[in-house]
N, C-alpha and C positions, 0 to 999 in steps of 0.2 A: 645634737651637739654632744663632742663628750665631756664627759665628767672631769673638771679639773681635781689634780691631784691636790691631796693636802699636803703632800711631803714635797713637792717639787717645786720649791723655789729657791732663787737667785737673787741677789742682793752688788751693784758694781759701785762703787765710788769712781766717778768720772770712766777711766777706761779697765779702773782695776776692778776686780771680781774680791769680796767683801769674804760672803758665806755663802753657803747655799746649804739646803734643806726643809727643816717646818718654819713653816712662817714666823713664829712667837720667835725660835730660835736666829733667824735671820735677822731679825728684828734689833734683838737684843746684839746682836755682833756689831753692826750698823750702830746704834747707839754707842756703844762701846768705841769703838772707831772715832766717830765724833766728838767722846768722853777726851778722847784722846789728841786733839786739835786738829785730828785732819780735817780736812775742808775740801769740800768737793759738793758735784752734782750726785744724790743719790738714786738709783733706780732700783728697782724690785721687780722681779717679772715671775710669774709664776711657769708652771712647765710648757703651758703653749706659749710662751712669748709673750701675754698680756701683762701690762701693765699694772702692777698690785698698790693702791694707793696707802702708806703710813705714814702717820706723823711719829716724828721723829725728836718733838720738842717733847719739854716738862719733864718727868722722872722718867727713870725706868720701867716702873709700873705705870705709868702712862702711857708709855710708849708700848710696851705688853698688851695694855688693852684698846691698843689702835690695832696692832697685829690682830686680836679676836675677835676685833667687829670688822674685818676685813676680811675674814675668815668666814662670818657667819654674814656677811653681805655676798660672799660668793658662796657659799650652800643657798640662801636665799634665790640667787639668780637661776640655781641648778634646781631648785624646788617647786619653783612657779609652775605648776601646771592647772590645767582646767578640768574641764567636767570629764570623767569617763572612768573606769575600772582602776583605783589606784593601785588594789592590792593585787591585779594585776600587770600593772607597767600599763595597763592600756590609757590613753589620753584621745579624747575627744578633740578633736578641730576641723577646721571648716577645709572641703576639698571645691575646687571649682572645676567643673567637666563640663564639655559638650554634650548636650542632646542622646547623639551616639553614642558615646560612651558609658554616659547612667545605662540606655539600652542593652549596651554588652555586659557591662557589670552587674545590672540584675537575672543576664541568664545564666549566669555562672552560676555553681553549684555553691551553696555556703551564700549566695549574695554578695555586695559589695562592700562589704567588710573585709569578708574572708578572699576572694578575690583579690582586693589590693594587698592585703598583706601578705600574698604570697606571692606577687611581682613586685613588692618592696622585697622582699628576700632577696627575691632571685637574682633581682640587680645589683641589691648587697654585695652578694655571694660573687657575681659578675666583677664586682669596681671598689673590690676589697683594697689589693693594692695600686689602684690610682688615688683612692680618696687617701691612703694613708700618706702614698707620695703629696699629693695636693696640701693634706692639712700641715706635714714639715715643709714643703714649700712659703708655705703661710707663715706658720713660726716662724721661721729662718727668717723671712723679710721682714715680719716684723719686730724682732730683735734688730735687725740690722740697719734698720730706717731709725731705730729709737738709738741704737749705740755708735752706728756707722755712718749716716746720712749725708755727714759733710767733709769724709775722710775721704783722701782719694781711691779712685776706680771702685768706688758704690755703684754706680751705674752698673759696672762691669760687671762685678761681681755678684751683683741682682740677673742680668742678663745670664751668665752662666748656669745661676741657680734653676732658674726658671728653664735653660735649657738643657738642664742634664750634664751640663759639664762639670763633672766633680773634680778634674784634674786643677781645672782651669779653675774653679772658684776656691782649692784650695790655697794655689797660687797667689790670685791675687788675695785672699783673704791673710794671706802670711805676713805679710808689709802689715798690718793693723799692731795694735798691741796683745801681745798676747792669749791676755785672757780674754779678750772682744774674741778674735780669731780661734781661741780652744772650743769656745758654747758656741761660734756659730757651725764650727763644725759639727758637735755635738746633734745640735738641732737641724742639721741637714740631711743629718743619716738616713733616714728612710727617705729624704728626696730625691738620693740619688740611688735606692733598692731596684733592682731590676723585678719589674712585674711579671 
């Protein structure tokens, strides 16, 4: 999984876009906003399109240290690994193979260690940019199901995504408001990068 960024987040009061930036900072805007009577649904998504939980009541400095324990419950998530080589990135987990397979992989050169990690490369290497297309396919929708869901031609506009039509999802993405329609463009860019 990657690494979510600590600088990239968003902040929309209902369909308007608030801040965006470091969290503590978005926070504080978002507050501020609210200081200020507006009223609305608020969302926060970090740079893949997730979902960033703060609270938004009690002080300012409350609300500052809901941003940092949201912060360090997503380093936490990012940190969870298991048994194996930390100070080398390597991480132990369980592989399930056939029969055959353990067979091939123990006559490899290196064993099946090194064997798999060099056909995890290779396919890497291979499905660089479809994974990249894939994972802003992913954002993109799931901004769009959290901001867009019940606006019309979402269906549509999902259906484009997912098919490469970036004329057409710009299209219909333009009728939205704005700033819905500016980030999810944003966040479709590499969905629609030619591989």
């Amino acid at each position: 999984m990657p690494q979510r960024s600590k600088s990239a987040f968003v902040a929309f009061l209902d369909a308007r876009r608030i801040a965006s930036g470091e969290l503590v900072d978005v926070a504080r805007a978002v507050k501020t906003a609210l200081g200020k009577g507006e009223d609305g649904e608020v969302l926060v998504f970090d740079g893949e399109a997730r979902l960033v939980e703060v609270d938004f009541r009690g002080s300012a400095a409350e609300v500052d240290l809901s941003a940092t324990r949201a912060l360090e419950e997503i380093a936490g998530e990012e940190s969870r690994r298991g048994p194996g080589r930390p100070k080398l990135g390597v991480v132990a987990r369980e592989v399930t193979l056939l029969p055959r397979h353990w067979s091939w992989l123990a006559e490899q050169p290196g064993g099946a260690s090194v064997a798999l990690r060099k056909l995890v490369e290779e396919a890497s290497r291979d499905r660089h940019g479809r994974d990249k297309r894939r994972r802003a396919q992913e954002a993109t929708y799931r901004f769009l199901s959290a901001m867009a869901g019940d606006r019309p031609q979402f269906e549509e506009a999902a259906r484009a995504l997912f098919a490469g039509d970036e004329q057409r999802f710009g299209a219909l993405v333009a009728i939205w408001p704005a700033d819905i329609a500016e980030h999810a463009r944003r966040l479709s860019g590499e969905a629609f990068a030619r591989t």
